[in-house]
C-alpha positions as CSV (number, residue, x, y, z in Angstrom):
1,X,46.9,95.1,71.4
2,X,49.7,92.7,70.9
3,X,50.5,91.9,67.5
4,X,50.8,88.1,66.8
5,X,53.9,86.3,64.7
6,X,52.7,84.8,61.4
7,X,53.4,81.4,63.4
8,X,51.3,82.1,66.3
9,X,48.0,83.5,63.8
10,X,48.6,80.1,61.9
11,X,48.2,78.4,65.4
12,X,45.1,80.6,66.5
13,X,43.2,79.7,62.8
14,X,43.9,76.2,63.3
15,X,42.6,75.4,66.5
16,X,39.3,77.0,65.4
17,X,39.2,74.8,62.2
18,X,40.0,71.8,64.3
19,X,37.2,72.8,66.9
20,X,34.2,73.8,64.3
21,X,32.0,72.2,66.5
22,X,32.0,74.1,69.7
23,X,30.2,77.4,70.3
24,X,32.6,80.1,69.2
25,X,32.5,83.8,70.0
26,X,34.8,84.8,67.7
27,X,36.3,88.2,66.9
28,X,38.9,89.2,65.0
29,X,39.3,92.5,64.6
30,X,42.0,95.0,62.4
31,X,42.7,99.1,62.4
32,X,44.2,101.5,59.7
33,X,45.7,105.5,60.5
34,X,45.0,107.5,57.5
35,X,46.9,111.2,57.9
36,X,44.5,113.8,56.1
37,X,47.7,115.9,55.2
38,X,49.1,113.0,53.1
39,X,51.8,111.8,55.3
40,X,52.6,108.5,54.8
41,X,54.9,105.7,56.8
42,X,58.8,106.8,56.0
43,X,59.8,103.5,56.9
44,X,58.0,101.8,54.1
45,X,59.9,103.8,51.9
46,X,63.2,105.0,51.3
47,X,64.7,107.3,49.0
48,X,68.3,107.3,48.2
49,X,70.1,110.4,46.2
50,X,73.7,110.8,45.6
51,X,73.9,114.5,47.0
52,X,72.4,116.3,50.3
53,X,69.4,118.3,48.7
54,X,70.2,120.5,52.0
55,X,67.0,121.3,52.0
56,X,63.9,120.4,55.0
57,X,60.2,120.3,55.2
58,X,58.7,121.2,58.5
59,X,55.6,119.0,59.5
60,X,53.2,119.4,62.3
61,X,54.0,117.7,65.6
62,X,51.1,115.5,65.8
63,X,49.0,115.5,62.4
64,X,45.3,115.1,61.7
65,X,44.7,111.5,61.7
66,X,41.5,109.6,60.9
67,X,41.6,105.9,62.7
68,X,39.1,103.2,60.8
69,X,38.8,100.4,63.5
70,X,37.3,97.2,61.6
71,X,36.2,93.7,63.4
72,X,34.3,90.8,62.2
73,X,32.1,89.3,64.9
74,X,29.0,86.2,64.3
75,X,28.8,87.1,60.7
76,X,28.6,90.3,61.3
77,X,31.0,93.3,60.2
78,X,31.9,96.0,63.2
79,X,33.1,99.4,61.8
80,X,33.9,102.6,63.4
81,X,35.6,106.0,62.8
82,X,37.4,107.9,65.2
């Protein structure tokens, strides 16, 4: 999937508002990664230190994930693990 531009979501919400009355279908749908060894996104955070630590923590290659995929569709709430 393509990820939209705040400008192009706004567009996509607004032409539903402004057609209410047709017969919609519509899904929108969202997913989350959650790594069960606590790893975490490194670039939503940085830390900064005045000195090399010189020291490295090996991680695994490709860690255990768990994927939550999450849509909303007719008033009605999709969810699925994977």
């Amino acid at each position: 999937m393509n990820r939209l531009t705040p400008e192009q979501r706004f567009q996509i919400v607004q032409f539903y508002f402004e057609n209410k009355g047709r017969d919609f279908h519509f899904l929108f749908s969202d997913e989350a990664h959650f790594w069960l060894n606590g790893y975490f996104n490194k670039q939503n955070c940085r830390i900064w230190g005045e000195a090399n630590p010189q020291v490295y923590v090996e991680t695994p290659l490709h860690p255990e994930k768990l994927t939550v995929w999450c849509a909303l569709w007719a008033g009605e709430i999709l969810l699925q693990k994977r």
